[in-house]
Steps between C-alpha positions, in 0.01 A plus 500: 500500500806395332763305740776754355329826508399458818874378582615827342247757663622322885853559434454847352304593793791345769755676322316831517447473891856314523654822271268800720547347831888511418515834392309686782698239791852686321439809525604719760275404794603136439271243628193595638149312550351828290725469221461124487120536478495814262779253286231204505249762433643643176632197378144368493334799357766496217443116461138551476579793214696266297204196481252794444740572173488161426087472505497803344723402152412132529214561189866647290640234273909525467441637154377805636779496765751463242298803360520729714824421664589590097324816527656643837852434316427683183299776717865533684683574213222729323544680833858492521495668128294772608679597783816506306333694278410751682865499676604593159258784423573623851879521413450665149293790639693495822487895409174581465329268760537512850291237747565426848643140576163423673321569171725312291480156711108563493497508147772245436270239716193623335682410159628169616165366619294608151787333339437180730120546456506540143740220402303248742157601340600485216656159494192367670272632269713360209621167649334283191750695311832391698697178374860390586652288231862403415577446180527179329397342801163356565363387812242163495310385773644198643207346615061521448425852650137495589345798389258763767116569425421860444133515637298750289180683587234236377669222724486715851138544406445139518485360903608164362852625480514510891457147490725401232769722761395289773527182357876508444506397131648853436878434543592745337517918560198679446575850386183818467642784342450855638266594214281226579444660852500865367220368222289327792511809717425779227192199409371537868449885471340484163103571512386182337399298801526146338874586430528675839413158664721281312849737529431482888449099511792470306705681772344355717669195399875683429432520855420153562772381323764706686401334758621116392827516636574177312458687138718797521315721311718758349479847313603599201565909446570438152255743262473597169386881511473492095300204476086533589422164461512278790534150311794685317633601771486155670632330160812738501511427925523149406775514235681686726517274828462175282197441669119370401213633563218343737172626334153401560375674157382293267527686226897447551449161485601507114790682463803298471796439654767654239539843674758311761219469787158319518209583662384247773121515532317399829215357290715234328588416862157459654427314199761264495422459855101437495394172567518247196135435484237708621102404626269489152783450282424269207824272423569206240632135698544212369388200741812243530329288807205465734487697855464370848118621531234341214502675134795689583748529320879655496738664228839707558557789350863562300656592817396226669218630711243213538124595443236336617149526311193350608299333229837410344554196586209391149749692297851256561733608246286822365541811448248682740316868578549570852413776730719599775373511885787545742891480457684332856816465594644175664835382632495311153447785256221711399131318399239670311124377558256511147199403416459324157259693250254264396286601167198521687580750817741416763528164685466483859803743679695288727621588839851739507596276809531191281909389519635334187716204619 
């Protein structure tokens, strides 16, 4: 847990008990053992109350903070305008209508709250729409602003992505829009059992990955009701956050990077990170000096990696046909054991234990 936050939630929770315990030891029985213990008592029960709030909203970005906060103000004055409203009806037909003062704060509340409702729906549901600008001023980043990973469906279907969590090369936020989730539980229900299996795996993993405290998985309630697509909708997701997409489709492989976003594909990852040579493979070396055991012989590839080839060492200076048989890694580098391809069959196949000096 974070040093600060759990600095913050201590001194919340002190000042709740501190705050209670005060306010039940001045009132008029004064100090009493009960009243100190129901003080400690409350103040710890509202402590707890405020860190459950926190758990509860810690998935909510400030964007949708800022969002809703937005909402609740223009909900206030949509409700204000109604009830002034109907002040003003009320006062026109002052002679015609007659309500009881109970009835008239009823409906006066019950106009305020739809007002507050309605404004704060509405703002959520349109808060792609909502800019501030001044104008003739523009605002610049002042420094590199990494951009978050919107996960999409095809990536929480592949386990690897717990790992890639896990391993802490993810610095950055990792967001799943809500539409993912609705998409993978309307998928679960469906009657096709293949795609039954795989919409429960995948959230099976959301799961898993709310659970790496470390990555901060966070939600996204943003939605495009007019758009059926779900790579639309992701495109237009991205645009809007500034964001790219993590993907492990590979049919999104090809589509550039001039929309604003790219896609970052799992599969360029694993292979980037698969080993440089692999057992069987067939490789081109060219033999600069004789090994430590007989016949062999050793080349270095472009990055420097030395080779060693038995049945090189009759090909000094050559350009030779070599098959790969293991790949190890020293406290000097990385050495990759071949046998030479003679015209005839293969030569004899050394032993992997032999150490190039």
């Amino acid at each position: 847990m974070n040093v600060a936050l759990a600095f913050t939630r201590l001194l919340f929770m002190l000042l709740c008990i501190f705050f209670m315990t005060f306010y039940m030891i001045s009132g008029p029985e004064g100090y009493t053992l009960r009243n100190l213990g129901f003080g400690i008592a409350l103040g710890i029960i509202f402590g707890c109350i405020l860190i459950g709030f926190d758990l509860l909203f810690k998935k909510f970005n400030l964007r949708s903070f800022n969002v809703a906060v937005a909402g609740l103000f223009f909900g206030y004055l949509m409700g204000q305008a109604l009830v002034l409203i109907f002040s003003a009806i009320l006062e026109i037909s002052a002679a015609t209508v007659h309500l009881s003062v109970p009835a008239l704060e009823i409906i006066r509340i019950a106009l305020f709250l739809f007002g507050i409702y309605i404004g704060t729906l509405m703002t959520l549901r349109s808060a792609d729409e909502i800019y501030v600008s001044i104008p003739f001023v523009k605002f610049t980043a002042m420094a590199h602003k990494k951009k978050d990973l919107l996960i999409d469906t095809s990536v929480l279907s592949d386990a690897r992505i717990i790992d890639l969590a896990t391993s802490g090369l993810l610095d950055c936020h990792l967001i799943l829009p809500r539409f993912v989730v609705k998409d993978l539980y309307a998928s679960s229900e469906v009657v096709d059992e293949h795609a039954r299996m795989k919409a429960k795996r995948s959230l099976d993993v959301v799961k898993k990955l709310e659970g790496i405290q470390e990555l901060e998985l966070r939600y996204n309630d943003t939605d495009f009701p007019e758009v059926k697509d779900s790579l639309s909708k992701m495109i237009r997701l991205a645009r809007l956050l500034d964001a790219n997409i993590l993907t492990a489709d590979v049919s999104q492989i090809q589509i550039p990077a001039i929309e604003g976003f790219r896609f970052i594909n799992i599969h360029d990852l694993s292979k980037a990170l698969k080993p440089l040579m692999q057992m069987g493979e067939h490789i081109k070396i060219k033999i600069q000096r004789f090994g430590k055991e007989p016949r062999q012989g050793v080349g270095y590839l472009e990055d420097g990696t030395m080779v060693v080839v038995n049945g090189g060492g009759e090909f000094i200076g050559e350009l030779v046909d070599a098959q790969v048989l293991s790949v190890k890694h020293t406290t000097s580098g990385r050495m990759i054991f071949c046998n030479a391809l003679a015209e005839k069959g293969y030569p004899h196949i050394f032993e992997e234990d032999h150490e190039e000096q």
